[in-house]
C-alpha positions as CSV (number, residue, x, y, z in Angstrom):
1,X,184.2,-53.1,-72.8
2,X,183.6,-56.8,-72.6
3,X,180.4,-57.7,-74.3
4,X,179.2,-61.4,-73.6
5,X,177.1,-63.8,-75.3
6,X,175.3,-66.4,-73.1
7,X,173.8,-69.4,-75.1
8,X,172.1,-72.0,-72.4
9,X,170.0,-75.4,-73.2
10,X,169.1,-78.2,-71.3
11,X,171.9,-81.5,-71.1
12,X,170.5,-83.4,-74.1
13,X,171.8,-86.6,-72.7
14,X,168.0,-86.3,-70.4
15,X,166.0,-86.1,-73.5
16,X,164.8,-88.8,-75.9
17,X,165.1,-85.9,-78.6
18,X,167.4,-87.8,-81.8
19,X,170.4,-85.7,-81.7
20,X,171.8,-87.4,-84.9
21,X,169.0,-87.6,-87.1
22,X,169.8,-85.0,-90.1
23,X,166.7,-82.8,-89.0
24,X,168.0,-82.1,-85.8
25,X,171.7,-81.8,-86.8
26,X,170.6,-79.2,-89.2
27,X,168.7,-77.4,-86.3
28,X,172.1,-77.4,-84.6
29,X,173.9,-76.2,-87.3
30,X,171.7,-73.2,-87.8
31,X,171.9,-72.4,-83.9
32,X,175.9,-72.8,-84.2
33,X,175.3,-70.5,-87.1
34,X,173.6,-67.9,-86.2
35,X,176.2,-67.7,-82.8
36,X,179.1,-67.3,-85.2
37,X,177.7,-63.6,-86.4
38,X,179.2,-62.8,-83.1
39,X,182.6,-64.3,-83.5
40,X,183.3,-65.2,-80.2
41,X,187.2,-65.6,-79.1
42,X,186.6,-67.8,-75.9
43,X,183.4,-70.1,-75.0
44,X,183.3,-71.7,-71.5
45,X,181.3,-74.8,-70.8
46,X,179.5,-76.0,-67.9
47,X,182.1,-78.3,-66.3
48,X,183.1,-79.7,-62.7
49,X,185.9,-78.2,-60.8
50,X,189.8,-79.8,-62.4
51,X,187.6,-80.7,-65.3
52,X,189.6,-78.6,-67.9
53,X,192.2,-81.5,-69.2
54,X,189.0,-83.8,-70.0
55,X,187.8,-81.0,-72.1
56,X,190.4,-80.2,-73.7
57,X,190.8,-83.6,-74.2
58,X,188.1,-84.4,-76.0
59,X,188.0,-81.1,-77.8
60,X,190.7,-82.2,-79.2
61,X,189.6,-85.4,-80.3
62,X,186.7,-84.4,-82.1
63,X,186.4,-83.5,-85.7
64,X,183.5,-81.4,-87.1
65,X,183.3,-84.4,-90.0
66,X,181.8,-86.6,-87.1
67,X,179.1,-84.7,-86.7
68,X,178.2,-86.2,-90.2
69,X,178.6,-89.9,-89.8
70,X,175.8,-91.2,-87.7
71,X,177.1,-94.2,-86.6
72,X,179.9,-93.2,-84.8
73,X,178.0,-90.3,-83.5
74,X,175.7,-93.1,-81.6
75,X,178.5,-95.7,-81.0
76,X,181.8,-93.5,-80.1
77,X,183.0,-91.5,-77.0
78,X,185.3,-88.5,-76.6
79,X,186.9,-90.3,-73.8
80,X,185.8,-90.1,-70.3
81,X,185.7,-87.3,-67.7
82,X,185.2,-87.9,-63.6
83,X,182.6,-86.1,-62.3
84,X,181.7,-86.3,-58.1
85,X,183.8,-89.4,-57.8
86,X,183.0,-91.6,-60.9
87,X,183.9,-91.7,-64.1
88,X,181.5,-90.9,-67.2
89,X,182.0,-92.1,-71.0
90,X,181.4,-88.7,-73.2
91,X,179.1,-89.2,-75.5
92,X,177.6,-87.2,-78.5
93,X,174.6,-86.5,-77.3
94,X,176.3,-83.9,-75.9
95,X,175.4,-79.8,-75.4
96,X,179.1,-78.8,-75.1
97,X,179.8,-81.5,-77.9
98,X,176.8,-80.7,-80.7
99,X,177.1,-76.5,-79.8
100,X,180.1,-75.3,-78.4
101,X,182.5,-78.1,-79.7
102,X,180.9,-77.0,-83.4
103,X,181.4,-73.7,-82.8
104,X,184.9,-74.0,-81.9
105,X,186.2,-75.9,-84.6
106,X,183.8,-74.1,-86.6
107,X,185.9,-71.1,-85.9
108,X,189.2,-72.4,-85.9
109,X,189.5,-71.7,-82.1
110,X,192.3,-74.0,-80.7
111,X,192.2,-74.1,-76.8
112,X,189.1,-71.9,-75.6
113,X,187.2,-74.0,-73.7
114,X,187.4,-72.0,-70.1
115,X,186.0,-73.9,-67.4
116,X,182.9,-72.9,-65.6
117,X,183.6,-74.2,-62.1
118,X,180.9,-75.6,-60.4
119,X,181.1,-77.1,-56.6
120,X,178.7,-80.3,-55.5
């Protein structure tokens, strides 16, 4: 049997919550923690339709060491993806980057980022 794991938040890019202050990254980190008990194999992320070589993309880009450095965190993208006809700059302030991104590299998981179609 199959036994799932379903983790769901609100997209942080709508809040005026500090995602890179050190508080909140250590919030994050006990979240991504306390997920990793279950040692998931595959985590899927909320994504458009044909979205999958963006996010493997930028999974691929990102490094669990920039989750330290601040400044890049608030200046850098993980390139862009196109969503509905337009193209967005990915940013940090991220769910799928700050949780399942961590988790990933967290453990060691090299292309797991399934695709949760959506239509619009």
């Amino acid at each position: 049997m199959t036994e799932i794991f379903l983790l769901g938040s609100f997209h942080f890019m709508e809040s005026d919550i500090d995602f890179f202050s050190k508080d909140i990254q250590s919030e994050l980190q006990q979240i991504t923690d306390s997920v990793c008990i279950f040692n998931p194999d595959k985590i899927a992320v909320e994504a458009t339709v044909n979205a999958q070589k963006s996010i493997d993309d930028r999974y691929n880009k990102f490094c669990l060491g920039d989750l330290y450095d601040r400044d890049k965190m608030e200046s850098d993208t993980l390139r862009n993806i196109k969503m509905f006809g337009q193209v967005y700059p990915i940013t940090y302030n991220n769910e799928s980057i700050q949780i399942a991104y961590r988790l990933g590299k967290m453990l060691n998981i090299v292309r797991y980022l399934l695709l949760m179609m959506i239509q619009c």
